[in-house]
N, C-alpha and C positions, 0 to 999 in steps of 0.2 A: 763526474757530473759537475757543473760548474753551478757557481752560486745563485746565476739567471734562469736556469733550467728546475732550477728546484721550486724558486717562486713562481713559477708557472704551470706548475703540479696544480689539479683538482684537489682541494682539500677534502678528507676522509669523514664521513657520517657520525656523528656519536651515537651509542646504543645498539640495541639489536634492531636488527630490518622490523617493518613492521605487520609483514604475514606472520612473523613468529607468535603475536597476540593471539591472534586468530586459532592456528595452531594449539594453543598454548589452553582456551577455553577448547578444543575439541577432544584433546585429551583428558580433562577434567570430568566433562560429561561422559566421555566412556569411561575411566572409571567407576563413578558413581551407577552408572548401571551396570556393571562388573559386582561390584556391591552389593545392589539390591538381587543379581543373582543369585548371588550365593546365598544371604540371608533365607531368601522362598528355598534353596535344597536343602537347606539343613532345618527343616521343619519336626518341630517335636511331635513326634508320630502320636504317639502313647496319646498327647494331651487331644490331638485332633480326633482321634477314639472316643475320648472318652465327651467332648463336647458334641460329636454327632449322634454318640448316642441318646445324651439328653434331649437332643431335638426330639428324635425318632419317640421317645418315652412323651415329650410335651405333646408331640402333633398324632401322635399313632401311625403305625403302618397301613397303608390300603392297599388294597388290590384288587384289579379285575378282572373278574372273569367274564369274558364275552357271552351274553343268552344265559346266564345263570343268574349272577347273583353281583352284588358289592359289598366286599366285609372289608372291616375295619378293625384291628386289633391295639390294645394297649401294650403289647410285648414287640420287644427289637426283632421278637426271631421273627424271621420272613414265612409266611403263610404256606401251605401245601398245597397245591394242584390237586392232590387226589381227592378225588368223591367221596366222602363218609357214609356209612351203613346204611342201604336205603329205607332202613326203617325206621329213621328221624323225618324223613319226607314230612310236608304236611300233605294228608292223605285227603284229598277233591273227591264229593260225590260223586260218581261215575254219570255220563250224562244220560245214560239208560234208566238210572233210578229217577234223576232232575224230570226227563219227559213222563216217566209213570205218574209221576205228583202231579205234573201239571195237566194231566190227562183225568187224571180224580177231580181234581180241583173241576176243572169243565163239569164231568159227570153229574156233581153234587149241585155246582152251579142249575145247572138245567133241572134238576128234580127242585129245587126249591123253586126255581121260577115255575116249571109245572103245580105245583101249590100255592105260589103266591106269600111263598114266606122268603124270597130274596132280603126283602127289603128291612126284616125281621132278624136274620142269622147273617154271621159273617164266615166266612172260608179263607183260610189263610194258611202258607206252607209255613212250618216251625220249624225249630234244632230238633225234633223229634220225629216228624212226620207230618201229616195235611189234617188241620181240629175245623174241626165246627163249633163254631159258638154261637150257643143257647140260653139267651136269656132265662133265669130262672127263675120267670112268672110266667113262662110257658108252659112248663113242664107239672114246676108246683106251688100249690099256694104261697103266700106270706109265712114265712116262721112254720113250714110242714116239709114234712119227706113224703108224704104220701102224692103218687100221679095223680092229675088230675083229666078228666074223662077225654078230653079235647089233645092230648097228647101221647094218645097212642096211635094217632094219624103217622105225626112225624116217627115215632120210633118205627113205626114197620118201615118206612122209607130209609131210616136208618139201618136197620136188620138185610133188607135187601142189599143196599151198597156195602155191607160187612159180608154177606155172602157172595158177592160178586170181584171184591177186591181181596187178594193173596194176604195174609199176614196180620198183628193184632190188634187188637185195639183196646185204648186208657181210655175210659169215664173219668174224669176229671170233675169234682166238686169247687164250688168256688163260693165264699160270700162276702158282704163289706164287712164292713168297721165296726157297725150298731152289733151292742149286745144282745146277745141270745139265750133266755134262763124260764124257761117251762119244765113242767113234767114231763115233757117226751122230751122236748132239745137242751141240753146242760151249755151247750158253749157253739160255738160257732164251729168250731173243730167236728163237732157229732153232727150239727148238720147239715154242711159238704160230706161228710162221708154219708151219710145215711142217705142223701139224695144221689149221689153216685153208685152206693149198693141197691137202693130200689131202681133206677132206669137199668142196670145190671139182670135182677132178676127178670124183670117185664121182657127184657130182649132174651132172655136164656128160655122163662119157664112160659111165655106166651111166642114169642118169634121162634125160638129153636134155632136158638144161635149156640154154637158149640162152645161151654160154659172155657175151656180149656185158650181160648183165641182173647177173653175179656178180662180184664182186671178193675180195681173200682179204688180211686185215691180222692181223699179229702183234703182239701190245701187250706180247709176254712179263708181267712182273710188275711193271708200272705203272701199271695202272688197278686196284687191289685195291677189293671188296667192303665200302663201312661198314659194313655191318648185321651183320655175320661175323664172330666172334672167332676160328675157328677158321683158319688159313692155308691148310687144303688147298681149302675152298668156293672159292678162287678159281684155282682151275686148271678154266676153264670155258671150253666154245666156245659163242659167241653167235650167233644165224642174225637179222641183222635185218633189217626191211621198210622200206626205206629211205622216206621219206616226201618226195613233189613238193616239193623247196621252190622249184623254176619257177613251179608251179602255185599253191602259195600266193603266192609272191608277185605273181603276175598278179591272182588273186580280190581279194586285199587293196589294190592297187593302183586293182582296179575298183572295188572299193564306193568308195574313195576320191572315184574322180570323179565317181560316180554321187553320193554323197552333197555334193560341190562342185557339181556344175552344178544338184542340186535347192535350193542356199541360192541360186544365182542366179537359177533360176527363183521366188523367192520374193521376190528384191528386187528384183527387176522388176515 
């Protein structure tokens, strides 16, 4: 090649071309995500145990059960599906006994408005059964156990609905706060009972109420009235209908099983 030929060569580029940059950053970034691959698999197992189960201890386990319930526990172990012994139930009055009460309740209602003592007594369903409340200046003097003449109207009305409704009945004594210290009454304790053992006797040994269905409790001035700001509202004698709770709790017992052997006859 001759000397003219050479100086008229293209002269050559310095350096790398320059996609190779380009290149050169797109390698870089896939390493570094190559990288942080590996980093996330090789996770210390042990340590991610033992920080979820902290959580699990901080926030508590829940779980649902659909149409049942929501429990929530402080322990990691996960909750059981199965049902526990049906006899932690809370056991519901049966709604047979609920309409008997509220069918008493009527009854009693209507005899005092046939007398004209509505507005006088209250009727009301308790934790124990359906009470009457009897102010006890109706029954008996100020500071006496003895009846007084005008209240043997109401007991025979009472005696009838005790013979007409199934099951027993508490005399319930009640009085206030004010001291009670004569020769016949020592404390307020003897005069709710003694006023509860005399409307007791009058219903056995004049009505012929069979002595074996009645019992007679003095609460003296222990159980006071919330609703009542005044102290005398609670010197009251209560007549109440004691309610089967034999009987509820045999109904409630049944539907138990009855509704236990139909989920087995269901998973069969």
């Amino acid at each position: 090649m001759s000397e003219n030929e050479e100086n008229d060569a293209p002269a050559a580029e310095e350096g790398a071309p320059a996609w190779m940059a380009t290149f050169g950053d797109l390698m870089s970034l896939l390493l570094c995500f190559f990288v942080l691959l590996m980093s996330f698999a090789s996770m210390d197992v042990r340590r991610f145990a033992v920080v979820s189960g902290s959580m699990r201890d901080a926030f508590g386990v829940q779980r649902v059960h659909p149409g049942m319930m929501e429990a929530i526990s402080t322990s990691i172990v996960p909750l059981s599906d199965a049902e526990s012994t049906p006899f932690i139930r809370v056991i519901d009055v049966p709604a047979r006994l609920v309409e008997r009460d509220q069918s008493l309740i009527e009854r009693i209602k209507m005899s005092l408005r046939d007398q004209e003592l509505e507005r006088l007594m209250h009727v009301e369903s308790t934790v124990d059964g359906v009470a009457i409340r009897v102010p006890g200046g109706m029954l008996f003097p100020a500071g006496s156990a003895e009846l007084q003449p005008e209240s043997v109207v109401f007991l025979h009305d009472v005696a009838t609905l005790i013979r007409e409704t199934p099951g027993d009945v508490s005399i319930d004594g009640h009085t206030d706060q004010s001291p009670v210290a004569t020769e016949a009454v020592r404390s307020n304790w003897h005069l709710s009972s003694a006023r509860a053992v005399a409307a007791l006797v009058h219903l056995v040994e004049v009505e012929r109420v069979e002595p074996e269905r009645l019992r007679a409790t003095g609460y003296g001035a222990s159980r006071p009235l919330p609703e009542f700001d005044d102290p005398a509202e609670n010197r009251r004698v209560e007549f109440v209908f004691l309610r089967d709770r034999g009987e509820a709790l045999r109904e409630a017992m049944a539907s138990v099983g009855a509704e236990g052997s139909g989920h087995e006859r269901g998973a069969r």
